[in-house]
C-alpha positions in Angstrom: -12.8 -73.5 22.9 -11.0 -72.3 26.1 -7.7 -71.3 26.8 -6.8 -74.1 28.6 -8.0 -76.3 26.8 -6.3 -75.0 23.3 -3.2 -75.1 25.5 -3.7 -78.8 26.3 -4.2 -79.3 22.8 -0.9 -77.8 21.7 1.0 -79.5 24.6 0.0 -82.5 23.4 1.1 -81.6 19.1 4.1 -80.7 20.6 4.1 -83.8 22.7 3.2 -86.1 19.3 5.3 -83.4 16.9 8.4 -84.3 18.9 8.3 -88.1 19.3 7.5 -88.3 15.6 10.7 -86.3 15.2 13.0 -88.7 17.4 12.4 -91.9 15.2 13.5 -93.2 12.5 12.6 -92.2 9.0 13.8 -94.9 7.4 9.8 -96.2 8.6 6.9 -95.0 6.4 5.9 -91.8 7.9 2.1 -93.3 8.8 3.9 -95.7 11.0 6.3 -93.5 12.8 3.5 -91.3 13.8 1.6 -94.1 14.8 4.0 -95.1 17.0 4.1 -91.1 18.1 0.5 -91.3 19.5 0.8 -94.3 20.6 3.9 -93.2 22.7 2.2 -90.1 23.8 -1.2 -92.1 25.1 1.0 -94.6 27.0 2.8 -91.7 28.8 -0.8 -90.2 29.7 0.0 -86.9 27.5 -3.3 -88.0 26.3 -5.4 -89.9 28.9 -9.1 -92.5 28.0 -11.8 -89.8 27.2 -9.5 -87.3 25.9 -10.1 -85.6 22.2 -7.3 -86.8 19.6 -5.8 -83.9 17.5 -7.9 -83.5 14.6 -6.5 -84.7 11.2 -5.8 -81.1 10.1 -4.5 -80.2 13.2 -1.6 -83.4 13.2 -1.0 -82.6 9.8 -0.2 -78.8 10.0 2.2 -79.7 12.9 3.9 -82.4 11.9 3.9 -81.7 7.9 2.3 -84.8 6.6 -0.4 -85.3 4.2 -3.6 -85.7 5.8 -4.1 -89.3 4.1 -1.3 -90.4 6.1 -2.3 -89.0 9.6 -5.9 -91.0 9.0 -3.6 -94.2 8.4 -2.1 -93.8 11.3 -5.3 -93.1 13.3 -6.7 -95.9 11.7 -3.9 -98.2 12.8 -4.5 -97.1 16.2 -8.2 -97.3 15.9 -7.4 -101.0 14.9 -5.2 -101.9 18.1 -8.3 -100.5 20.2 -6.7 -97.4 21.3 -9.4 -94.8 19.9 -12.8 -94.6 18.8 -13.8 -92.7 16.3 -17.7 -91.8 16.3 -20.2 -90.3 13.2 -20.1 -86.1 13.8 -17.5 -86.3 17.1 -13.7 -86.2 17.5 -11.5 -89.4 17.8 -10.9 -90.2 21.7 -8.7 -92.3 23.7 -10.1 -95.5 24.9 -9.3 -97.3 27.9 -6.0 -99.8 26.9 -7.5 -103.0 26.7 -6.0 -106.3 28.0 -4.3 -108.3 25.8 -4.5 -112.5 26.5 -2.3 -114.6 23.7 -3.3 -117.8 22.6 0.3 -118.8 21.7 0.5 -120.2 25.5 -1.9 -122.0 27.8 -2.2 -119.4 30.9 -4.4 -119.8 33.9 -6.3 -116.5 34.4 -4.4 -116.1 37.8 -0.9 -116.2 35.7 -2.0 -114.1 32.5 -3.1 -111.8 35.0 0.5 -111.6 36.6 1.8 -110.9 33.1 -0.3 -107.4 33.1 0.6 -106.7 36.1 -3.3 -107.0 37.3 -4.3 -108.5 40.8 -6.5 -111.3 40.1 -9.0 -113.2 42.6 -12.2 -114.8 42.4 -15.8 -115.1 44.0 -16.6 -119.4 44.0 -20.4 -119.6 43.9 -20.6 -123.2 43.8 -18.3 -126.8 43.3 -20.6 -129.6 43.0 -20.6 -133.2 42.0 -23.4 -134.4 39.8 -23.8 -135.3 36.2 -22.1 -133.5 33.3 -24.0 -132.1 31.0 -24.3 -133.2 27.4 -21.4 -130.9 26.0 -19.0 -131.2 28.6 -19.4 -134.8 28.7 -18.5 -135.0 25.7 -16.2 -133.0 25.8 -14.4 -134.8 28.5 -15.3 -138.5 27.0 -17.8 -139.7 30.0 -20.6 -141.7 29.5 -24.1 -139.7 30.7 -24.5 -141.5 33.8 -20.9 -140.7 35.5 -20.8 -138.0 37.8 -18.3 -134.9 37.3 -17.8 -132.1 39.6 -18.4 -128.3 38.2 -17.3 -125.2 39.1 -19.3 -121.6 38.8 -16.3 -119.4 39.6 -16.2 -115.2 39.2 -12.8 -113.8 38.0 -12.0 -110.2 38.8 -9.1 -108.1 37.8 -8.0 -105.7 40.3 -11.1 -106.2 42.1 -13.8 -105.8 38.9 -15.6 -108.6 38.0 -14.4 -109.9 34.4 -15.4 -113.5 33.8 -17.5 -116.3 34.5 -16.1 -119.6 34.4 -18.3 -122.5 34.2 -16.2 -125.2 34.3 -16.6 -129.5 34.3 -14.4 -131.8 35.8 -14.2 -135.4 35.4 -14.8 -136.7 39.2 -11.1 -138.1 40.2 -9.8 -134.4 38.9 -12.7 -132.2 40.6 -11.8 -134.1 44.2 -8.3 -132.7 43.8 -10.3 -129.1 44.1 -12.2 -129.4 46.6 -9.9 -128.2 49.5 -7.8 -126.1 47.2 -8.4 -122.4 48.2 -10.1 -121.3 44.7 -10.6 -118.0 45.6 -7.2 -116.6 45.9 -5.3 -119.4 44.1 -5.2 -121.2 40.6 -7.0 -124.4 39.4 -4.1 -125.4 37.5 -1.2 -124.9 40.1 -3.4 -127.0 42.6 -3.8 -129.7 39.5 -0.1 -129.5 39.6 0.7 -129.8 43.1 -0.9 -133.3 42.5 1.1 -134.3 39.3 -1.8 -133.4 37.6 0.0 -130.8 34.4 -1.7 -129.0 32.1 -0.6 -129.6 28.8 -2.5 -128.2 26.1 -5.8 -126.8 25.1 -8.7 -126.2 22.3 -10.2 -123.1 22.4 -13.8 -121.6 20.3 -14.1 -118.0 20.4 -17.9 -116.5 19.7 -20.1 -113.7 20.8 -23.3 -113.8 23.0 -25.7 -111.9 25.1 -25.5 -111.7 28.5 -28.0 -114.3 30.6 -29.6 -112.8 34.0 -27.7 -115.0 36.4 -24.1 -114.1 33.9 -25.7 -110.3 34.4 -25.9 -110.5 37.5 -22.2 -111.9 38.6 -20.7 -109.2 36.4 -22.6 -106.5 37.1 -23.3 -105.8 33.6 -27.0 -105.4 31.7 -28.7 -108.4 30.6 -28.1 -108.8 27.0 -24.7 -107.2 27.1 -22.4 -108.4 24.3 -20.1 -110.6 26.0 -16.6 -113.0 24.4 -17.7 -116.3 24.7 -14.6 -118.9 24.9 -15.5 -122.5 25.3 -12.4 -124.2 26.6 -11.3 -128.2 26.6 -8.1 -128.7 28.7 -5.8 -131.8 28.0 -3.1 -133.4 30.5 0.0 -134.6 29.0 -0.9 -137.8 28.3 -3.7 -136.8 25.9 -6.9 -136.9 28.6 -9.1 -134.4 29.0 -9.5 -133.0 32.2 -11.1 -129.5 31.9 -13.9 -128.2 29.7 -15.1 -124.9 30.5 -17.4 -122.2 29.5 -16.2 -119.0 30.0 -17.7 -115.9 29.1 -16.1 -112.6 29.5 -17.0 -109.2 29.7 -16.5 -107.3 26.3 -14.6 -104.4 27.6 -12.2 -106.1 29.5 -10.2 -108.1 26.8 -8.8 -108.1 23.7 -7.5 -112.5 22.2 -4.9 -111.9 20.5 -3.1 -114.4 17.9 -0.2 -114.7 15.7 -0.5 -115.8 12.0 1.6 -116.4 8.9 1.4 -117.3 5.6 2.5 -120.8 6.7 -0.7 -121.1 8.6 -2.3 -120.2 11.9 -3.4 -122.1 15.3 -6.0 -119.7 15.6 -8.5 -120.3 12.4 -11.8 -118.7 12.1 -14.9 -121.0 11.6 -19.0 -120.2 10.5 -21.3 -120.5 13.3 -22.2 -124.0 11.6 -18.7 -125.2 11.6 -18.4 -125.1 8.1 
C-alpha cells in the first residue's frame, strides 16, 4: 500500500471515528456508525469506487466489536450504498435515485425532487389500435383506435427509461401539439382539465429487447425494472396505461409499510 493512499485511508477513520463520536449514544452503536459512513460518503470523504475501511480497521478506531461494524455495513449495503464482492473490499456505489410510490409523480416532477434535469427523445405518437393489454387496460373495445407514445426519458442528459405508453383517442389528441420533449404528459393533461388522479402500478424484472437496447444504450439482455402503469382521472376513467421499463442502475422504488398493511404488496409471477 502507498503512502498516500494509507493516508487517505486514515483521513477517512478519522473522518468516520469523529462523526460516530458527535451523535447520540442513546442509538445502538451499529446504527450510529451507520449513520457515520453514511455521513462521510454524502460529504465525498469517500467518493463511488472508493475502498470502505475494512471491518478490523473501523473496529480498532472506533472501539466497537467487529459484529457491529458488519451490521452497520450491512445496513448500508442494504440502502445500496456499497457492494461488497467474494475476495475484494466493500466499495462505494454510485447513490442511486430514489422514486416513492406514496405519490403519483410525472417523471418530469420526480426528477425536480432530486434535483436532476429531465428531458426526453419522442420517437413516435401515433393513432391506431391498442393492443390487447392496454385495451384492456383502458376499457376499449378491440376495434377503437388509441394513440401511443414511444417516448425516451433521460436524467441529466443519460438515457433512463422507455415509456411505451396508450392513450384512449380523445386523451392522445390533447398530446399531439404539446411539446413532449421538454415538457410533462400530465401538466399538458391538466392544462385541459384533464387531472391525474391516481394510479396502479406492477413492478417486475426483464431483459433488455434490441430496439429497448438500443434507445438506452445499454446490452441486449441487460436486466432492466419493468413497471407497467394504469393511470386514472378523478372520476374513475382510465386514461393512461403505460409500459415503462427502466434501466437497473438508475433507480431504486421505494415504499412505506406497516403492520397495518401496505399499498405496495408483492405478487408471484402468476398472480397468485
Amino acid at each position: 500500500m502507498s503512502s498516500h493512499v494509507k493516508r487517505q485511508g486514515d483521513d477517512v477513520l478519522r473522518a468516520v471515528t469523529r462523526r460516530f463520536a458527535a451523535l447520540d449514544d442513546a442509538q445502538a452503536a451499529h446504527v450510529r456508525l451507520a449513520a457515520a459512513l453514511r455521513e462521510t460518503i454524502d460529504a465525498g470523504d469517500l467518493r463511488p469506487g472508493d475502498p470502505l475501511p475494512g471491518d478490523a480497521a473501523l473496529s480498532d478506531a472506533i472501539g466497537l466489536a467487529r459484529g457491529t461494524v458488519r451490521q452497520a455495513v450491512g445496513t448500508l449495503r442494504g440502502e445500496g450504498r456499497v457492494q461488497t464482492r467474494q475476495g475484494a473490499r466493500t466499495t462505494v456505489l454510485t447513490r442511486p435515485r430514489l422514486q416513492p410510490f406514496s405519490e403519483l409523480l410525472s417523471f418530469s416532477a420526480w426528477a425536480r425532487t432530486i434535483d436532476a434535469v429531465p428531458s426526453a427523445r419522442v420517437v413516435e405518437l401515433v393513432r391506431g389500435a391498442a393492443g390487447d393489454t392496454a385495451a384492456d387496460a383502458l376499457h376499449l373495445g378491440r376495434e377503437v383506435s388509441a394513440w401511443s407514445l414511444l417516448r425516451v426519458r433521460l436524467l441529466d442528459g443519460e438515457p433512463t427509461l422507455v415509456e411505451r405508453a396508450t392513450y384512449p383517442e380523445t386523451i392522445g389528441a390533447l398530446l399531439v401539439d404539446a411539446d413532449l420533449e421538454r415538457g410533462s404528459v400530465y401538466a399538458a393533461l391538466a392544462e385541459h382539465g384533464v387531472i391525474v388522479a391516481s394510479g396502479h402500478h406492477r413492478i417486475s424484472a426483464v431483459g433488455a429487447d434490441r430496439q429497448t437496447a438500443l434507445l438506452l444504450s445499454v446490452k441486449a439482455g441487460t436486466p432492466l425494472l419493468r413497471q407497467e402503469r394504469t393511470v386514472y382521472a378523478s372520476d374513475g376513467t382510465p386514461i393512461e396505461h403505460s409500459d415503462d421499463l427502466w434501466r437497473g442502475d438508475a433507480i431504486v422504488l421505494d415504499a412505506a409499510n406497516s403492520a397495518q398493511g401496505s399499498l405496495l404488496s408483492r405478487r408471484s409471477p402468476d398472480g397468485a
